[in-house]
C-alpha positions as CSV (number, residue, x, y, z in Angstrom):
1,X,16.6,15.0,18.4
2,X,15.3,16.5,15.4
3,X,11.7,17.3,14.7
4,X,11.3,14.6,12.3
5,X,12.3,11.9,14.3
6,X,9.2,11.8,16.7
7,X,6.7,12.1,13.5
8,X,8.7,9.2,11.5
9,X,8.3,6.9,14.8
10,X,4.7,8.1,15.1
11,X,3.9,6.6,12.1
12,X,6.2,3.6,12.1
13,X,4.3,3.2,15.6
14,X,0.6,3.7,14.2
15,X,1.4,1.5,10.8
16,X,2.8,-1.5,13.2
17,X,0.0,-1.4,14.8
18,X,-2.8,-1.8,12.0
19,X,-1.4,-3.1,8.9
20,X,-2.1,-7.2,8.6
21,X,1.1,-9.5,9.1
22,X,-0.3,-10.9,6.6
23,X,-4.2,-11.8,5.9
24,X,-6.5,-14.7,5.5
25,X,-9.1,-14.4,3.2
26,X,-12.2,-16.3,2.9
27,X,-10.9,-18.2,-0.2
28,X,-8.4,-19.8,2.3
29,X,-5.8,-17.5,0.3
30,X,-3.3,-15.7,2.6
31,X,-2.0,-12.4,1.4
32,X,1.8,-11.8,2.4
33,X,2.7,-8.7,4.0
34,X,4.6,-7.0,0.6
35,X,1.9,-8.7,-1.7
36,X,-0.9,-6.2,0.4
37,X,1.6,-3.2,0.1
38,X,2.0,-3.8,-4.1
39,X,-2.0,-4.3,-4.1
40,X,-2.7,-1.0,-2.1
41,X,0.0,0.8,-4.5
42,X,-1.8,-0.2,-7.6
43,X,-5.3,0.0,-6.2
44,X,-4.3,4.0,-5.3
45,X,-2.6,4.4,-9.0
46,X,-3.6,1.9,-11.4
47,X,-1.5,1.7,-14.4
48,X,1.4,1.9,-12.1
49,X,4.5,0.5,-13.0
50,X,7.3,-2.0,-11.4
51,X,9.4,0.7,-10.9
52,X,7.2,2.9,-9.6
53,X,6.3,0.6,-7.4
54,X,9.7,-0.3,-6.3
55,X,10.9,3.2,-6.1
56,X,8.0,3.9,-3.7
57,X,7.7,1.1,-1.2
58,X,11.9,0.8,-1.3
59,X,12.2,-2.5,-2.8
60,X,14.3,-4.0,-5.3
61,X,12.4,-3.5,-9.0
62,X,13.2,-7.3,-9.2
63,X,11.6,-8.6,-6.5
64,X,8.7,-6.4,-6.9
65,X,8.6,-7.9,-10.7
66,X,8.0,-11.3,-9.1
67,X,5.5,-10.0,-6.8
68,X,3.4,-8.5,-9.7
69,X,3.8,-11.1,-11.6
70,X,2.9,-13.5,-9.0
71,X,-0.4,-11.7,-8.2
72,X,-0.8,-11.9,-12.1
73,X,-0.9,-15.5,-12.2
74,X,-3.7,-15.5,-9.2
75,X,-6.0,-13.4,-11.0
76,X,-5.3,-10.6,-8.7
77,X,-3.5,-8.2,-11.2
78,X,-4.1,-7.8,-14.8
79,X,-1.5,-5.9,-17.4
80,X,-2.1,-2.7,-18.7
81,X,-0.7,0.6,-20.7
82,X,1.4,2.3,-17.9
83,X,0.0,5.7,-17.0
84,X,3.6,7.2,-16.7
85,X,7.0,6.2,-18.8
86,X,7.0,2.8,-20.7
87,X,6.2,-0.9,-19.9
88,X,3.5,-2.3,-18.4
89,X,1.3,-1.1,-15.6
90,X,-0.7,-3.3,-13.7
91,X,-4.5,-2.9,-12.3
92,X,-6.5,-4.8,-9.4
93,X,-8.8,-7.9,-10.8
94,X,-12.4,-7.6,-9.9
95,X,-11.1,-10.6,-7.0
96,X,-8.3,-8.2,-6.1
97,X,-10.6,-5.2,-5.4
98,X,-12.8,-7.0,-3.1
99,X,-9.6,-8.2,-1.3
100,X,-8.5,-5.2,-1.3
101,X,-11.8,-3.7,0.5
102,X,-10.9,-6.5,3.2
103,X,-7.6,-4.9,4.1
104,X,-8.8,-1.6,4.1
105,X,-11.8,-2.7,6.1
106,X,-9.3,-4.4,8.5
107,X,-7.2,-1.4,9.0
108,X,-10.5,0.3,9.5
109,X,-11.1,-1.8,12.4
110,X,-7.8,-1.4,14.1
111,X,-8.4,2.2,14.2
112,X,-11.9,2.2,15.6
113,X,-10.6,1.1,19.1
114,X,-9.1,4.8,19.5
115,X,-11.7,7.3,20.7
116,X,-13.9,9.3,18.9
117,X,-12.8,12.6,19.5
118,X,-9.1,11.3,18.4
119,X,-10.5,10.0,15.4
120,X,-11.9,13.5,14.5
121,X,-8.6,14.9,15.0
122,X,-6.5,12.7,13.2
123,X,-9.3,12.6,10.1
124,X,-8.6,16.4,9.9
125,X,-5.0,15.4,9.1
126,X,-5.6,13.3,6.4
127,X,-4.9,15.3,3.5
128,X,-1.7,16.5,4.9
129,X,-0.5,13.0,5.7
130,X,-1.5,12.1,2.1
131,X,0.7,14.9,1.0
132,X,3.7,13.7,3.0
133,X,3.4,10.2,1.8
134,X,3.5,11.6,-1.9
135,X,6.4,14.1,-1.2
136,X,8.4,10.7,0.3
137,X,7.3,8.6,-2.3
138,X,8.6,11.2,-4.7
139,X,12.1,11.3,-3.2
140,X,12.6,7.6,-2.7
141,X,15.0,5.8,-4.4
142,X,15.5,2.2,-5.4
143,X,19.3,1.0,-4.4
């Protein structure tokens, strides 16, 4: 087995385990699992574009087209000047950020039943995880 193998399951294993299948929000709205990874990418890069998007979560640029535009039309997304290349980026809606802040505080919540002490260790990591996640997002491509 290679080294990366046990890191990629890892992490597959961890994500599993704390992102929403899905989320209910207090509105009575339920978020789908792909509309909560398009509204963390633009949360973390607003101005971002389709294919940026699509490039980074390894979806079609069509589908994620629909998902944005979708979001649009519930005041979750509005358009803006992309921040890199052409087209139109997208930005969270003051509704979006707080739904946003209810996924994150979810996740949050799924991580605080791990010890302390593990906690510290894997904050430590942090940066380099966010690293890694760039550096893949970077060499993704869209088929």
């Amino acid at each position: 087995m290679d080294a990366e193998t046990p890191i990629a399951d890892a992490v597959m294993s961890i994500a599993h385990r704390i992102e929403p299948r899905g989320l209910a929000l207090p509105s009575g709205r339920r978020l789908t699992p792909r509309e909560i990874l398009v509204l963390h990418e633009v949360s973390v890069a607003p101005g971002v574009t389709a294919t940026r998007i699509a490039r980074s979560l390894d979806l079609q640029r069509s589908n994620v087209s629909a998902l944005l535009h979708g979001l649009e039309r519930e005041s979750l997304l509005v358009p803006v000047p992309a921040t890199e290349g052409r087209g139109a980026g997208f930005a969270l809606t003051e509704q979006a950020l707080s739904e946003v802040a209810l996924v994150r505080a979810h996740r949050a919540e799924r991580l605080r039943s791990a010890s302390d002490d593990l906690l510290r260790e894997v904050a430590a990591l942090t940066e380099v995880l966010s690293g890694l996640s760039d550096a893949i997002g970077r060499s993704s491509t869209v088929d």
